[in-house]
N, CA, C and O of each residue as an XYZ file, in Angstrom:
320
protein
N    -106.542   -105.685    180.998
C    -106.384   -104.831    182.147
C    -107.364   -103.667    182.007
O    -107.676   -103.232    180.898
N    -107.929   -103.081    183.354
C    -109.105   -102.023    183.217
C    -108.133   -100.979    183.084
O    -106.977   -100.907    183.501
N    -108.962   -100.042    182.299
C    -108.365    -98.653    181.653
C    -107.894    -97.923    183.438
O    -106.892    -97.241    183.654
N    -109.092    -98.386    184.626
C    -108.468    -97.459    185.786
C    -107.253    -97.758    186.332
O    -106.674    -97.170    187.245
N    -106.885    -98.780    185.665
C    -105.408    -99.389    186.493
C    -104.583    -99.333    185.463
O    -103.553   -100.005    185.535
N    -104.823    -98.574    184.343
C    -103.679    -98.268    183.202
C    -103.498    -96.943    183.626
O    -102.378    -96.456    183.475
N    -104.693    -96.041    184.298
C    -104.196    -94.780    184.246
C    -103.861    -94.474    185.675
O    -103.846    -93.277    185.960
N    -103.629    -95.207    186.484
C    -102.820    -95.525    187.989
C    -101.295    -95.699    187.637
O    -100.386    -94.919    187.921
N    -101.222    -96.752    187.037
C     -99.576    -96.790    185.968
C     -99.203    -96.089    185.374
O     -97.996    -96.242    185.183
N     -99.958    -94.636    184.521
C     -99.542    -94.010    184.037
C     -99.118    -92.652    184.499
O     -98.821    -91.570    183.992
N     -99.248    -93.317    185.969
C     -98.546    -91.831    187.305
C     -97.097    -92.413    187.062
O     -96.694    -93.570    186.946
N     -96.414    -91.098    187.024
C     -94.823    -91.666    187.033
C     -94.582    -90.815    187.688
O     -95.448    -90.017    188.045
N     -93.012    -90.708    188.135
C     -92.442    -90.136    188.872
C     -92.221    -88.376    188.409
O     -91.762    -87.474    189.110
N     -92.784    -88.304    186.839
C     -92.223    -86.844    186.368
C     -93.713    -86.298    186.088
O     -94.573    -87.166    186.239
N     -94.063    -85.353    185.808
C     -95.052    -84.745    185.723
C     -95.617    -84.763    184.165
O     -96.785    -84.897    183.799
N     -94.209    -84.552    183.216
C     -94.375    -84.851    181.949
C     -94.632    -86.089    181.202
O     -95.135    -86.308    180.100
N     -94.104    -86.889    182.192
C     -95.026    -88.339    181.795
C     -96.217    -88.819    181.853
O     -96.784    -89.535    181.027
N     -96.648    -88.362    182.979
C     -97.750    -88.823    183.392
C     -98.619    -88.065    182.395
O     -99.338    -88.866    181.797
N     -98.819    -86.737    181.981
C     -99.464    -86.235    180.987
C     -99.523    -86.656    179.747
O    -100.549    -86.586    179.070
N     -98.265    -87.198    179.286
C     -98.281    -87.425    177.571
C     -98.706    -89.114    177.710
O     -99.435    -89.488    176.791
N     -98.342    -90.191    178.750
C     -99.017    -90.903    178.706
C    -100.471    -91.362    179.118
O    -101.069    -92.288    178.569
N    -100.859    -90.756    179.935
C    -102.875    -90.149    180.430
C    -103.316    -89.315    179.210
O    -104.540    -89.239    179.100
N    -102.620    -88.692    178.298
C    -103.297    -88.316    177.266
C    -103.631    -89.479    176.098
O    -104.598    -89.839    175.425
N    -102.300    -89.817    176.273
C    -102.380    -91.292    174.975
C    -103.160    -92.116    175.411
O    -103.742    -92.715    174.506
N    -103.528    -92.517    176.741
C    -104.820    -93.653    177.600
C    -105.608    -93.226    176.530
O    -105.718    -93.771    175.432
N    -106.365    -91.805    177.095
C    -107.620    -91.278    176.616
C    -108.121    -91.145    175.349
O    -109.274    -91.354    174.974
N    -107.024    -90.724    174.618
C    -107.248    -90.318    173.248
C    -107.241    -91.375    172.360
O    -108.079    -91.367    171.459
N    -106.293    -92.467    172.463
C    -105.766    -93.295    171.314
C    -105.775    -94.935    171.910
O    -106.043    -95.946    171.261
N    -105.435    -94.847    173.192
C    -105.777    -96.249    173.664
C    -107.510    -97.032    173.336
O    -107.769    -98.234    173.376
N    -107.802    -96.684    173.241
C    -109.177    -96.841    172.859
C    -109.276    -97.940    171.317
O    -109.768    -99.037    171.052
N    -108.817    -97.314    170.884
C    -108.644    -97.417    169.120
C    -107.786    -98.124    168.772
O    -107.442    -98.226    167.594
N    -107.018    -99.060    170.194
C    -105.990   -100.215    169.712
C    -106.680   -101.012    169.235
O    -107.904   -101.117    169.312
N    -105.765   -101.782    168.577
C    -106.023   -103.600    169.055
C    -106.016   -104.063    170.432
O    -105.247   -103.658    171.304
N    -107.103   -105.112    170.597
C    -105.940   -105.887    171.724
C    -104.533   -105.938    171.944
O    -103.982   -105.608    172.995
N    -103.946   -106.380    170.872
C    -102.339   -106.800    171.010
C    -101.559   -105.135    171.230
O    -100.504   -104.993    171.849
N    -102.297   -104.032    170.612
C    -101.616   -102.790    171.182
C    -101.916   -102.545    172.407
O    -101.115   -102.085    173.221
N    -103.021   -102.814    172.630
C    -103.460   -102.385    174.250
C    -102.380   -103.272    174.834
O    -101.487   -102.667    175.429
N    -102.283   -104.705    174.774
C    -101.190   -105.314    175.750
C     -99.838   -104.528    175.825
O     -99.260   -104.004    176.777
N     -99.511   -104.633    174.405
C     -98.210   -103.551    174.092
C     -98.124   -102.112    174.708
O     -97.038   -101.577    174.930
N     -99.354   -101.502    174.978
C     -98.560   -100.569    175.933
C     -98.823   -100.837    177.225
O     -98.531    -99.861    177.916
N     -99.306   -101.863    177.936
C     -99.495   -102.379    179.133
C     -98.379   -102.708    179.637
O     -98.200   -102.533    180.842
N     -97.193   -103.361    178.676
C     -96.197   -103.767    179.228
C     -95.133   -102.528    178.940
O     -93.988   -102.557    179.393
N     -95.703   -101.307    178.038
C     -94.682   -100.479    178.062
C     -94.352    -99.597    179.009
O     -93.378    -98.847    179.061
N     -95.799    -99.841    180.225
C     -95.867    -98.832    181.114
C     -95.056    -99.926    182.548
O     -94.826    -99.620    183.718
N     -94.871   -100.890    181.989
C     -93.656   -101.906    182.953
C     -92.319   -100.927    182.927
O     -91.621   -100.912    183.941
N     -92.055   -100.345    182.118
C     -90.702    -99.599    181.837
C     -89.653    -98.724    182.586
O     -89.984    -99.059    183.723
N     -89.096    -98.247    182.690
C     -88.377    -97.597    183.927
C     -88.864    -95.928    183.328
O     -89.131    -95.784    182.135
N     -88.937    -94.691    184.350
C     -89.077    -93.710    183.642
C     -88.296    -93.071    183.015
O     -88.718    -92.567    181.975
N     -86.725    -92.823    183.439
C     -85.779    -92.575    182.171
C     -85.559    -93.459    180.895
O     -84.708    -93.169    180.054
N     -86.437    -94.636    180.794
C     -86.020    -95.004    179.420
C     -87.041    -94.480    178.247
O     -86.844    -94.292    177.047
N     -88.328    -94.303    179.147
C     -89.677    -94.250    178.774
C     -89.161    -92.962    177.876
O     -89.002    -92.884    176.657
N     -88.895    -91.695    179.215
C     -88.344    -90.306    178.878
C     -87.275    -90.602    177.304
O     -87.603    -90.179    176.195
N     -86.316    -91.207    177.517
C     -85.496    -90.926    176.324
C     -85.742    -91.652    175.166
O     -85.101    -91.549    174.120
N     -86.887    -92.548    175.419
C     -87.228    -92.988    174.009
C     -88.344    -92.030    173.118
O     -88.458    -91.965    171.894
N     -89.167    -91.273    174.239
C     -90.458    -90.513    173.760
C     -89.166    -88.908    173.632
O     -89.026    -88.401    172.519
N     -88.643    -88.519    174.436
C     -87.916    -87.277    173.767
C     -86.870    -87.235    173.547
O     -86.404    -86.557    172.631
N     -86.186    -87.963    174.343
C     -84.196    -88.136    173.821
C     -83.742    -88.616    172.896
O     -82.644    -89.133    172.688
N     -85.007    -88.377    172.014
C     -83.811    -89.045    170.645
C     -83.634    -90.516    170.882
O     -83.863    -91.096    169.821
N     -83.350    -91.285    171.754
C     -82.917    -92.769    172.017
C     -84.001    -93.747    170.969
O     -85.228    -93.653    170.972
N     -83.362    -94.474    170.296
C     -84.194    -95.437    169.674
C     -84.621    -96.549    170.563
O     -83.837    -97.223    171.231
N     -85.885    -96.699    170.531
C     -86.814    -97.515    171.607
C     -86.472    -99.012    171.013
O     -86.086    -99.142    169.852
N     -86.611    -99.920    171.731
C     -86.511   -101.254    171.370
C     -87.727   -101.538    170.079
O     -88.875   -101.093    170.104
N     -87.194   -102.295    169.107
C     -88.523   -103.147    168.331
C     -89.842   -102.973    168.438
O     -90.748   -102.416    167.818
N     -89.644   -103.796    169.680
C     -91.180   -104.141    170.222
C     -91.861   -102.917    170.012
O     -92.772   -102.769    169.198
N     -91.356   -101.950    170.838
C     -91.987   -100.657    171.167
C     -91.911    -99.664    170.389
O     -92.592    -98.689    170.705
N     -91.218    -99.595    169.354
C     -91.299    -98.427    168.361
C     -92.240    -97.912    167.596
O     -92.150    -96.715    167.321
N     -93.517    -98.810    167.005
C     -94.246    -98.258    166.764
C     -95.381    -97.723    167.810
O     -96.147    -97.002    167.170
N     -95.690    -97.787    168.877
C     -96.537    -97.350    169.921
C     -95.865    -95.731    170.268
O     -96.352    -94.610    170.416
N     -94.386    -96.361    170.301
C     -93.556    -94.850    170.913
C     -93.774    -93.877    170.117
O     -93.818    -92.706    170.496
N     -93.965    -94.329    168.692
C     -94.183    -93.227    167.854
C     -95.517    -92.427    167.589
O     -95.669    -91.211    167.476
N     -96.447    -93.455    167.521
C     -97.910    -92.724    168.250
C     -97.507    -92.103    169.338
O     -97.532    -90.892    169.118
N     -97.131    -92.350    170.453
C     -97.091    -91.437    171.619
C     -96.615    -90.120    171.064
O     -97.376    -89.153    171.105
N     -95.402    -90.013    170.545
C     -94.695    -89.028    169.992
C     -95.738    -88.365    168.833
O     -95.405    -87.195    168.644
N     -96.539    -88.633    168.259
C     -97.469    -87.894    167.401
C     -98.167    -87.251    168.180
O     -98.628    -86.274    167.590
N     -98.671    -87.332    169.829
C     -99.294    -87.034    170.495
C     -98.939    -85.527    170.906
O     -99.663    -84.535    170.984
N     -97.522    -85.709    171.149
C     -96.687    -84.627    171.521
C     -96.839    -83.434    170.642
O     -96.941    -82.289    171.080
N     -96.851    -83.802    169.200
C     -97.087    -82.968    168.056
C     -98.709    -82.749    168.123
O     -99.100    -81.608    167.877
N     -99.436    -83.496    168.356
C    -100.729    -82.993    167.904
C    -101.610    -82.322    169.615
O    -102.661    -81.685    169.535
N    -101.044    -82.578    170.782
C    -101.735    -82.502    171.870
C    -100.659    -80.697    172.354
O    -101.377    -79.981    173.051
N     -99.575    -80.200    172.139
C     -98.503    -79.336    172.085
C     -99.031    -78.060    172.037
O     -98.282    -77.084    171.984
């Protein structure tokens, strides 16, 4: 998928999303793998309150997604 239609998906409905994930596009998407790039392709399939409570509510993210969520969440710490 082209990076312009990852960062079209990465408009969400909250303002704080759309930032911490358009930051993670820019900064770190780059530097996946393939198989991470897919992995957050389908993470941006996600609903935005789950997205929200896995990146700040404390909520433990599914498997799949825990290690990506946690880069995101380093983002928070290092982009803050």
């Amino acid at each position: 998928m082209s990076v312009s239609k990852l960062r079209w998906r990465c408009r969400r409905g909250t303002r704080e999303l759309d930032v911490i994930l358009t930051r993670f596009l820019d900064q770190t998407y780059p530097h996946l793998s393939v198989s991470e790039q897919a992995l957050f392709a389908s993470l941006l399939d996600q609903q935005d309150p789950d997205l929200a409570a896995w990146i700040w509510g404390g909520v433990t993210p599914p498997e799949r997604w825990a290690g990506l969520i946690a880069r995101i969440r380093e983002g928070l710490v290092d982009g803050d």
